[in-house]
GUKETI-479396 format. One record per residue (C-alpha): residue in three letters; x, y, z. Coordinates in steps of 0.5 Angstrom, whole numbers, padded with zeros to 4 digits, always signed. Each point is the difference from the previous one (the first is absolute). Last residue first. Layout:
% residues N
ALA,X,Y,Z
...
//
This chain:
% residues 487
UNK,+0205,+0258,+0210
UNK,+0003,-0004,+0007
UNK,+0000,+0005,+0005
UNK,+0001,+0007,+0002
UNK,+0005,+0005,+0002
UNK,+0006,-0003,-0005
UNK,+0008,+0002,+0002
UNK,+0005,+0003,-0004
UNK,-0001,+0007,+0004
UNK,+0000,-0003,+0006
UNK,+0003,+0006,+0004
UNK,+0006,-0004,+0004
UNK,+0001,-0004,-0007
UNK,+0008,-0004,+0000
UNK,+0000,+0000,+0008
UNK,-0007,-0001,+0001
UNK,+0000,-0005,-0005
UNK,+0007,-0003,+0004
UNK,-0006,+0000,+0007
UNK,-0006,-0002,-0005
UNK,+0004,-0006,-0001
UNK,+0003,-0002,+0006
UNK,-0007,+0000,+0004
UNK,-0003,-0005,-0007
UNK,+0006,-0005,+0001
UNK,-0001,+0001,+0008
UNK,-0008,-0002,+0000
UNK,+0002,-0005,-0004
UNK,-0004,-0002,-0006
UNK,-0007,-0003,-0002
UNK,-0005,+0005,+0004
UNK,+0003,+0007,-0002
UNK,+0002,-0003,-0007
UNK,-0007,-0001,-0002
UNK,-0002,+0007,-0001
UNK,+0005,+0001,-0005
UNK,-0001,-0005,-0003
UNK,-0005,+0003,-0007
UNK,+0004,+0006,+0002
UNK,+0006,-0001,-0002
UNK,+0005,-0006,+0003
UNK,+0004,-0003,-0006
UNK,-0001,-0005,-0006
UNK,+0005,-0004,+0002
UNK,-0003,-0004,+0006
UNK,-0004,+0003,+0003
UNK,-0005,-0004,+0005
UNK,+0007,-0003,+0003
UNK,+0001,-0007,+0002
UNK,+0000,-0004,+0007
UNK,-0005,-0006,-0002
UNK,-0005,+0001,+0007
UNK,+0000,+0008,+0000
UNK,+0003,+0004,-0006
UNK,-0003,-0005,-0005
UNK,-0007,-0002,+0004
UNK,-0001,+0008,+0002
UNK,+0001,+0003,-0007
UNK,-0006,-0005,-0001
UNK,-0005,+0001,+0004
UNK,+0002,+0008,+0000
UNK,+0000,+0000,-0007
UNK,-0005,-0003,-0002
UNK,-0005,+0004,+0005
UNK,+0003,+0007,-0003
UNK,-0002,-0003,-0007
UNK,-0007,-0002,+0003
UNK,-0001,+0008,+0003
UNK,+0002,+0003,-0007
UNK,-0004,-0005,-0003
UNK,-0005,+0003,+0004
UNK,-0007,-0005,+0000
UNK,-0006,+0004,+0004
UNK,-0005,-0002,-0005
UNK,+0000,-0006,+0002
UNK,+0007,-0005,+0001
UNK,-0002,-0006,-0004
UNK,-0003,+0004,-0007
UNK,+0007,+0006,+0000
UNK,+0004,-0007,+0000
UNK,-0003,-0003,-0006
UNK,+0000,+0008,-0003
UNK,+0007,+0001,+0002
UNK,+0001,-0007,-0004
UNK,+0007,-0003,+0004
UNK,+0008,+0000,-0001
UNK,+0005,-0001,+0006
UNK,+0007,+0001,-0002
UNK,+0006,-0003,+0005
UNK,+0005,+0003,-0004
UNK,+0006,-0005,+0003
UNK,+0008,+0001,+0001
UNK,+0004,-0005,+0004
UNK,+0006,+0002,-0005
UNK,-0002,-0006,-0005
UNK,-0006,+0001,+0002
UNK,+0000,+0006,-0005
UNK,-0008,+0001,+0000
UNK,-0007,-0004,-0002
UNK,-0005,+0000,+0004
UNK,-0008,+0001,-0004
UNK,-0005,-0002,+0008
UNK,-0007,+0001,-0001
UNK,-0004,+0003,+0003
UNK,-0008,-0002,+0001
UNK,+0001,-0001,+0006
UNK,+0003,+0004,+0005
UNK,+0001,-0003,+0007
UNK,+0001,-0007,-0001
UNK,+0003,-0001,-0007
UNK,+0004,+0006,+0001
UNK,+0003,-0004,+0006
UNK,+0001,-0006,-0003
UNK,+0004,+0004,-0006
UNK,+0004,+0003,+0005
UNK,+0002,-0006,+0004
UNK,+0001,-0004,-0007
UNK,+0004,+0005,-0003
UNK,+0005,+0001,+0006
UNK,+0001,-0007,+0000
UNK,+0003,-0001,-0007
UNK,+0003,+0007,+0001
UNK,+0005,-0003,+0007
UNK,+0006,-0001,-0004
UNK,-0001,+0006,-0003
UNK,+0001,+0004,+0007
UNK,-0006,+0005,+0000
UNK,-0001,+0005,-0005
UNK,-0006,+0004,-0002
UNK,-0003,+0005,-0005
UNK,-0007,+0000,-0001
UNK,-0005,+0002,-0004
UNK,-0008,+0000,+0001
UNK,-0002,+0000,-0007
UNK,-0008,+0003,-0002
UNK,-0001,-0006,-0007
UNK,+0003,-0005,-0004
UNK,+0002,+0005,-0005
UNK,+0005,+0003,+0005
UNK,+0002,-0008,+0001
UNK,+0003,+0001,-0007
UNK,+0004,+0007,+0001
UNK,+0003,-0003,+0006
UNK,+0002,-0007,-0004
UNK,+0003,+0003,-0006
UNK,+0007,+0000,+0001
UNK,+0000,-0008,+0002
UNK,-0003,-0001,-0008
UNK,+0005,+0004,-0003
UNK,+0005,-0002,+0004
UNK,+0000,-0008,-0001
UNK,-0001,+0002,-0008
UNK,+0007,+0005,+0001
UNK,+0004,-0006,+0003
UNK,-0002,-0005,-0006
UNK,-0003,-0006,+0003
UNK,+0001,-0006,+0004
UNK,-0005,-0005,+0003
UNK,+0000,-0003,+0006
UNK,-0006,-0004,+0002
UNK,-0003,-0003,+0007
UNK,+0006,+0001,+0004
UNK,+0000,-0003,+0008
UNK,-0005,-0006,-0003
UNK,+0006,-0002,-0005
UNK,+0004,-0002,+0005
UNK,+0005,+0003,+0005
UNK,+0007,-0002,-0002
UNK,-0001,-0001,-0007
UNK,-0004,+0006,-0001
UNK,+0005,+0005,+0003
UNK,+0005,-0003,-0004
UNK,-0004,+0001,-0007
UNK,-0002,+0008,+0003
UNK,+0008,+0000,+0000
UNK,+0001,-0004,-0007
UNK,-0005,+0005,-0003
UNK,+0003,+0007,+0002
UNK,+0007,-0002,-0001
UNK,-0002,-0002,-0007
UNK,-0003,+0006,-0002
UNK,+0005,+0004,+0004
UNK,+0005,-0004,-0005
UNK,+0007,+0003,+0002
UNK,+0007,+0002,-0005
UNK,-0003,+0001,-0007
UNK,-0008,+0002,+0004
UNK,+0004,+0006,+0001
UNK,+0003,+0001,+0008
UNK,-0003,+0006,+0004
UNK,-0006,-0004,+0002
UNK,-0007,-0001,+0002
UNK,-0005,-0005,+0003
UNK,-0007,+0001,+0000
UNK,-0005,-0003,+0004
UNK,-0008,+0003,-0001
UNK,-0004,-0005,+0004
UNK,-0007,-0002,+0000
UNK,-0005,-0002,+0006
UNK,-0006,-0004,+0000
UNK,+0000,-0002,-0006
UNK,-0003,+0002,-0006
UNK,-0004,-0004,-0004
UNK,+0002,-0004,-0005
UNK,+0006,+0002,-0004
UNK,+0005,+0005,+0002
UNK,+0003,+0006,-0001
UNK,-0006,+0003,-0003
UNK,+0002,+0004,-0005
UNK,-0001,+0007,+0000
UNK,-0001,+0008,-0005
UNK,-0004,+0003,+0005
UNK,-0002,-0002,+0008
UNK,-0007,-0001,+0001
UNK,-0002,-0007,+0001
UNK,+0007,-0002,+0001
UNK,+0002,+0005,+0004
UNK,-0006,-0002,+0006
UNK,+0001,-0007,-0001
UNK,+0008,+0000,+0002
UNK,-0004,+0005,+0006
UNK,-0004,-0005,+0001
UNK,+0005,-0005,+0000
UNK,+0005,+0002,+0004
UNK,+0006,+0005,-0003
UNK,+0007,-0002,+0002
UNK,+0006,+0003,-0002
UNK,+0007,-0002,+0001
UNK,+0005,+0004,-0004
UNK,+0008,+0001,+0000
UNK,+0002,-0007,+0000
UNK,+0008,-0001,-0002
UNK,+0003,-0002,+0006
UNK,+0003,-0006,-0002
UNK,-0006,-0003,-0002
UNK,-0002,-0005,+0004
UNK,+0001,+0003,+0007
UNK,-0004,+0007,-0001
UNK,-0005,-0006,-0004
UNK,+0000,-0005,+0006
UNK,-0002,+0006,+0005
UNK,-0006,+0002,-0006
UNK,-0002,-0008,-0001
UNK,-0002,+0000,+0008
UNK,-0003,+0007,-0001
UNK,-0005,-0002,-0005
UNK,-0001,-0008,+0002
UNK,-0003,+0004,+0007
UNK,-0005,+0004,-0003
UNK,-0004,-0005,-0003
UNK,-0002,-0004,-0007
UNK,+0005,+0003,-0004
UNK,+0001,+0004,-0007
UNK,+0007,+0002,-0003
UNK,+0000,+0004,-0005
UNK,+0007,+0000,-0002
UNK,+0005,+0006,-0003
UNK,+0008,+0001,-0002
UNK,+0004,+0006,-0002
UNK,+0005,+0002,-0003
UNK,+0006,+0005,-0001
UNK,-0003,+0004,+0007
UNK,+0003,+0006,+0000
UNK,+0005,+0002,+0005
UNK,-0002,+0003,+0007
UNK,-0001,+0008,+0001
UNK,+0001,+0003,+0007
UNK,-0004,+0006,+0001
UNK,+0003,+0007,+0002
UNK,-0005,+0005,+0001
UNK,-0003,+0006,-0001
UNK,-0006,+0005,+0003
UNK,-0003,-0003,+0005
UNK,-0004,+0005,+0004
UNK,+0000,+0000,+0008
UNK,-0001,-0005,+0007
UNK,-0008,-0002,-0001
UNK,+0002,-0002,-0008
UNK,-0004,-0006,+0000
UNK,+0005,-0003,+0005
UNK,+0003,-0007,-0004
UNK,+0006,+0003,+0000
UNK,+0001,+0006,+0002
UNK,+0004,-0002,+0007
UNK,+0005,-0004,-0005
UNK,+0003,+0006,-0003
UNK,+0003,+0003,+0007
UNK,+0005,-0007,+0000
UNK,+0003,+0003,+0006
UNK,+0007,+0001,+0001
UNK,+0007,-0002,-0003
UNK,-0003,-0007,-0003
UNK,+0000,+0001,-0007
UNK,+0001,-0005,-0006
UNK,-0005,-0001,-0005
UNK,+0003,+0007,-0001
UNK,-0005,+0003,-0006
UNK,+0004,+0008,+0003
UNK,-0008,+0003,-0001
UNK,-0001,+0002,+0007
UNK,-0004,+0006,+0001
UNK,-0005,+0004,+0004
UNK,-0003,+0006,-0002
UNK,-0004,+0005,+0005
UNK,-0006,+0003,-0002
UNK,-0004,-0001,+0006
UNK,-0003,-0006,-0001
UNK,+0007,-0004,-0001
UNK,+0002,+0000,-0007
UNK,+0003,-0007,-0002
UNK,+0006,-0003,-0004
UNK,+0001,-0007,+0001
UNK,+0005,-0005,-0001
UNK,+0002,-0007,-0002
UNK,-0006,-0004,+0000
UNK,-0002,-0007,-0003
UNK,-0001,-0003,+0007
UNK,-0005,+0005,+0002
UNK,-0004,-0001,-0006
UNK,-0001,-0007,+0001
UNK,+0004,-0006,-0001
UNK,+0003,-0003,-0008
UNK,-0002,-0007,+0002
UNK,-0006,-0002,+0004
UNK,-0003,+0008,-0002
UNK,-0001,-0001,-0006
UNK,-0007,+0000,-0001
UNK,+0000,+0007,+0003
UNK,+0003,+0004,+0006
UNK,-0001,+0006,+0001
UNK,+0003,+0004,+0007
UNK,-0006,+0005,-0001
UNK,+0005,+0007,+0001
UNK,+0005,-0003,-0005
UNK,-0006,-0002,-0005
UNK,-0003,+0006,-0001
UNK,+0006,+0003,-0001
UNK,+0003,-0005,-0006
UNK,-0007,+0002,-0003
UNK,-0006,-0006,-0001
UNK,+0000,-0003,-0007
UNK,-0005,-0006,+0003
UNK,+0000,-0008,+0000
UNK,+0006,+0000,+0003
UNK,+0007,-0002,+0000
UNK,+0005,+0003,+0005
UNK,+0007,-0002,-0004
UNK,+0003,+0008,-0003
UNK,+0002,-0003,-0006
UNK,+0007,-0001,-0004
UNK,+0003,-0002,-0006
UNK,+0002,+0007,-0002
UNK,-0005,+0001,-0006
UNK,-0005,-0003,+0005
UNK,+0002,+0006,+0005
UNK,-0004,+0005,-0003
UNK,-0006,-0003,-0001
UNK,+0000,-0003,+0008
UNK,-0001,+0006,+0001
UNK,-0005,+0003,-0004
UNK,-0004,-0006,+0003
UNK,+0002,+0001,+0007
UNK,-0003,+0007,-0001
UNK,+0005,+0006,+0002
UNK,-0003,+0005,+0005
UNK,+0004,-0001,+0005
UNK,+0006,+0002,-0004
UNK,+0005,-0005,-0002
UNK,+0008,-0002,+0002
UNK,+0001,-0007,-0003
UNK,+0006,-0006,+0002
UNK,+0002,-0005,-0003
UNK,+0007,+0002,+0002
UNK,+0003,-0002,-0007
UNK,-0006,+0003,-0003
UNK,-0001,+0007,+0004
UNK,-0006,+0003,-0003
UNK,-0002,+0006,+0003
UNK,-0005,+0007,+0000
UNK,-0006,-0005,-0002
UNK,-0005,+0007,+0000
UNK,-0006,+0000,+0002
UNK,-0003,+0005,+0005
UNK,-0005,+0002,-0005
UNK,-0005,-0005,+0005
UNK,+0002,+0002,+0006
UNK,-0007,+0002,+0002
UNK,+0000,+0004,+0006
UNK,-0008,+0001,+0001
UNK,-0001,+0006,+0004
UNK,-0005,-0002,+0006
UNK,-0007,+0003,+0003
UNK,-0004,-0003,-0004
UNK,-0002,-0003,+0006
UNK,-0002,-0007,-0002
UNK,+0008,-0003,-0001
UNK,+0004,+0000,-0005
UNK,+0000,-0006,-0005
UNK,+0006,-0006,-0001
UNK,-0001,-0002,+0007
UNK,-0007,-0004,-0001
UNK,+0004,-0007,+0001
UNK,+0001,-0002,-0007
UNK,+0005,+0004,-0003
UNK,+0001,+0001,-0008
UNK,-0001,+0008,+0001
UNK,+0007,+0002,-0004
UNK,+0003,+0004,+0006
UNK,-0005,+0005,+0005
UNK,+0004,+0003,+0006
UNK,-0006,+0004,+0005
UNK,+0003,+0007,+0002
UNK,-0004,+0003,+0007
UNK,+0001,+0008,-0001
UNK,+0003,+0002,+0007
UNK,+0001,+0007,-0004
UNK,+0009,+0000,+0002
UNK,-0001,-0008,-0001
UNK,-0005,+0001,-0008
UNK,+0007,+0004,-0001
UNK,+0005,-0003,+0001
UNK,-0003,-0007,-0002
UNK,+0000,+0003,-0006
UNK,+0006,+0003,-0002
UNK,+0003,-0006,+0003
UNK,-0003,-0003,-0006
UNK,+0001,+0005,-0005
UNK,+0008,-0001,+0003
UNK,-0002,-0008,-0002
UNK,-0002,+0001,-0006
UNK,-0005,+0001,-0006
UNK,-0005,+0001,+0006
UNK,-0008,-0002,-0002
UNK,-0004,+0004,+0004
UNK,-0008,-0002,+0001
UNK,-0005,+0005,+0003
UNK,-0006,-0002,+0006
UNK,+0000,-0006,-0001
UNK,-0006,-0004,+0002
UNK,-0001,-0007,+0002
UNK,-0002,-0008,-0003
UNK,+0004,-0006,+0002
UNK,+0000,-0007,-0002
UNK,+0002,-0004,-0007
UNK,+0003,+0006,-0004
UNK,-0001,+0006,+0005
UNK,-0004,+0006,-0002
UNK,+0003,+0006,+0001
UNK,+0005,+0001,-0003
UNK,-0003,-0001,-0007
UNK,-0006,+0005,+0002
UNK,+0005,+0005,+0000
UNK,+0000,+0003,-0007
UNK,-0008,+0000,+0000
UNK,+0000,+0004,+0006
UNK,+0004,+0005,-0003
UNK,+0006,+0002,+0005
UNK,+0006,-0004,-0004
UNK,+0008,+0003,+0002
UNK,+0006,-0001,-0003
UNK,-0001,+0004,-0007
UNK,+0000,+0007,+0005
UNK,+0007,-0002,+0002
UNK,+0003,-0004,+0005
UNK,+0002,+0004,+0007
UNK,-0003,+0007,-0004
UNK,-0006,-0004,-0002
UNK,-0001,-0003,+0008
UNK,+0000,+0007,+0004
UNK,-0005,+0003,-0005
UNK,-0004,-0006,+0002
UNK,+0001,+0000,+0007
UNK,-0002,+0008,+0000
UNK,-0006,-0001,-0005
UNK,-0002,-0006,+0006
UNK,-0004,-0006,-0002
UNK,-0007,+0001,-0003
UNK,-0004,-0006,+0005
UNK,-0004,-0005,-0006
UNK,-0007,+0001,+0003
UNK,-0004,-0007,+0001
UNK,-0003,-0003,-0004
UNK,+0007,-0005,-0003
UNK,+0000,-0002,+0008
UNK,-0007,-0003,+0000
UNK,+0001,-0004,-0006
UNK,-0003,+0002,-0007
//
C-alpha cells in the first residue's frame, strides 16, 4: 500500500453532497472508496485523491456543477476515459477535489452526412463514434491506439498516427460547447467550416487541459472512409535514407500517403519479443529503424492499385538513391502493420521501468536528434537504453528509455530514486529538443503534470505570463486548478 492509500480519506462536506444529488441526482455520485479508486489512479502516471466523483447526464447538470463548487470555492478536477499519458488523467494529492466525470455525458446528437458533420457529447468515446459513422461511409480520422472521448481529445489537441494526412484535433473541429468554471454555458454549434465575424473562441480550448472550462459538445469534421489501403514495412540502415524516402513518397504518390511510422531497433525488438499474435517483418535481424508506410484512397482497387502505387514509389526512390538507402521493402496487409506498430508501448513496458517522452522537432532534423540524444544517455545515464519510435511522418517521436530498476538501483547505492533519475532525463533531454533542435517537449500527448515543471524553463517567459493572464480571465478562483505535483 503506497503512503497516500494510508492516510485518512477526508469525508466531503454533507452540504456539497446534498447540493450535487439535487443538481444530479443521488445515482450520480460515488463516495465509497472502493467506488473512487478508478478515478484516482492515472493509466500509465498519476495517483491522487478524490473527494467524491459526480458524473453529469448534461450540459445544464454541468453548469450546475460548476455553480455550485464556484459559489463554495470547491475546486472541480475534469476526468474523460483515463487513456492520458502525462499524470493528468488523476486528481491531485489533496482529497480535496470533486472529480467531474463526463463519462454519462454521451450522447451522438447529429450526424449530418451530406455535411459530413457530427455533433457529440464530450463524454463520446472515439471508438463508438467511428461505429455509428461507418454505416455512413464516415469517421472521425484521428488514429490512436487508445479509445479516449471526444472531450479529452479536444482539450489535448491529440494527434495520432495519422497525423501526416488527416491533421490533428484542432484541424478537425467545427464547434465547441463549454461550460466556463462559474457555471456559465458557451456554445457555438453552427459546424460552419467558415467563419470570420469574430474570434474563433473555440480554438483557446484546444489543446489546454480544461484550465479555461468544461467541454461538454463539439462539431467534428469527419472524412470519407478509406475504400482501400496498402502497407509496407520498410527497414533502413539510417535515419537520413527514411526521411529522403518520406518527402519523395508525398511526391510520388500523388498525395495518397497517410501514415509513416518509425520504430527503432530496440523498440522493434522490444514488441517482437513481447507482443501478441506477430510475425516478424523481416527476415534476418532487425534493422536499425523500421518504417510503417501507408497509402490510402477514396478510389476502389477498380480505378487505383494503391499496392502498386506504393511499390513503384518505393522502386523509384531505390532507383535513384541505391539500394544502401533502403535495405528491404517489404508489403504486408494494413492490419498486420498495425497490430504490430499498436503493441510497441505495451511491449517496452514488459522490458523494464519506462521513462516516456513525447517530442517533436522538425522532421528533417529527427535523424540528428536521435543520434544527439542517444549520445547523451549514453554518456550520462548508463544502463538506459534508447526504444524511439513516433509519427515521423509529422516530426513526431516517443523517445523512450528502458532499463532494470534492480541494475540501476546496484550503480547508484542505496540512495537510487527513480523519481530523482527520471526528473534528470528529462531535464537533459527535454533541454537537447527545446534548446539546440528547436522542438517541443509535448508533442501531442499534452502538458499535465508529468511536464508541467518543465515548461517554466523551456517556454517563453511571455507565452506562460499570457497564459495565466487568459486562466485568470476564465478561473480567477482557480477551481480547475491542481495544488500539487506529479501524482
Amino acid at each position: 500500500m503506497s503512503t497516500i492509500d494510508a492516510e485518512p480519506r477526508p469525508e466531503p462536506a454533507p452540504e456539497l453532497v446534498a447540493g450535487l444529488a439535487a443538481a444530479c441526482g443521488a445515482e450520480a455520485l460515488l463516495t465509497a472508496a472502493g467506488d473512487l479508486e478508478r478515478y484516482e489512479r492515472g493509466w500509465r502516471y498519476g495517483h491522487g485523491r478524490a473527494a467524491l466523483v459526480v458524473r453529469p447526464r448534461t450540459a445544464d447538470e454541468v453548469a450546475a456543477v460548476l455553480r455550485l463548487c464556484e459559489q463554495r470555492g470547491q475546486r472541480v478536477h475534469i476526468a474523460g476515459a483515463n487513456t492520458g499519458l502525462v499524470g493528468a488523467s488523476n486528481p491531485d494529492r489533496t482529497g480535496e477535489q470533486v472529480v467531474l466525470s463526463l463519462e454519462r455525458l454521451n450522447r451522438i446528437r447529429s450526424i449530418d452526412a451530406a455535411g459530413r458533420t457530427a455533433t457529440v457529447e464530450a463524454g463520446v468515446t472515439l471508438g463508438t463514434l467511428n461505429q455509428a459513422l461507418e454505416p455512413h461511409g464516415l469517421c472521425f480520422p484521428i488514429d490512436l491506439g487508445a479509445d479516449p472521448q471526444i472531450g479529452g481529445m479536444i482539450a489535448t489537441n491529440t494527434g495520432g498516427s495519422r497525423l501526416l494526412s488527416c491533421g490533428d484535433v484542432r484541424h478537425n473541429l467545427l464547434g465547441l460547447e463549454v461550460v466556463l468554471p462559474d457555471g456559465e454555458r458557451w456554445s457555438k454549434l453552427s459546424g460552419l467550416r467558415k467563419d470570420n465575424t469574430g474570434l474563433d473562441w473555440k480554438q483557446l480550448f484546444v489543446g489546454t487541459s480544461g484550465a479555461f472550462g468544461v467541454i461538454t459538445a463539439a462539431v467534428l469534421e469527419l472524412a470519407p472512409l478509406p475504400r482501400q489501403r496498402a502497407a509496407a514495412w520498410v527497414a533502413a540502415g539510417d535515419g537520413e535514407s527514411l526521411v529522403a524516402l518520406l518527402s519523395e513518397l508525398e511526391r510520388d504518390t500523388g498525395g495518397h500517403l497517410s501514415a509513416f511510422e518509425v520504430l527503432s531497433r530496440e523498440a522493434l525488438e522490444a514488441t517482437l519479443e513481447h507482443g501478441a499474435n506477430l510475425r516478424r517483418p523481416f527476415a534476418g535481424p532487425a534493422p536499425r529503424y523500421a518504417a510503417l508506410l501507408e497509402c490510402s484512397s477514396t478510389l476502389g482497387p477498380e480505378r487505383l492499385d494503391l499496392a502498386a502505387l506504393l511499390t513503384d514509389a518505393c522502386g523509384r526512390f531505390l532507383e535513384r538513391h541505391g539500394d544502401t538507402a533502403i535495405e528491404d521493402v517489404v508489403l504486408v496487409r494494413p492490419e498486420e502493420g498495425w497490430h504490430l506498430r499498436h503493441q510497441v508501448s505495451e511491449s517496452l513496458a514488459k522490458r523494464g521501468r519506462v521513462i516516456a517522452m513525447d517530442l517533436s522537432v522538425p522532421r528533417a532534423r529527427l535523424p540528428a536528434f536521435s543520434a544527439a540524444a542517444r549520445a547523451l544517455v549514453a554518456a550520462e545515464f548508463p544502463g538506459l537504453v534508447p526504444h524511439d519510435f513516433g509519427h515521423w511522418g509529422d516530426g513526431g517521436t516517443h523517445f523512450n528509455l528502458v532499463y532494470d530498476p534492480l541494475e540501476q538501483a546496484s550503480r547508484a547505492g542505496p540512495d537510487f530514486d527513480p523519481q530523482r533519475l527520471k526528473r534528470a532525463v528529462l531535464e537533459r533531454v527535454y533541454a537537447l529538443c527545446a534548446g539546440e533542435f528547436g522542438g517541443s517537449f509535448s508533442a501531442e500527448h499534452g502538458l499535465g503534470p508529468h511536464n508541467r515543471a518543465f515548461s517554466e524553463r523551456h517556454r517563453p517567459r511571455h507565452q506562460r505570463e499570457l497564459e495565466q493572464r487568459l486562466e485568470r480571465l476564465f478561473d480567477p478562483r482557480g477551481l480547475l486548478r491542481r495544488r500539487d505535483g506529479e501524482g
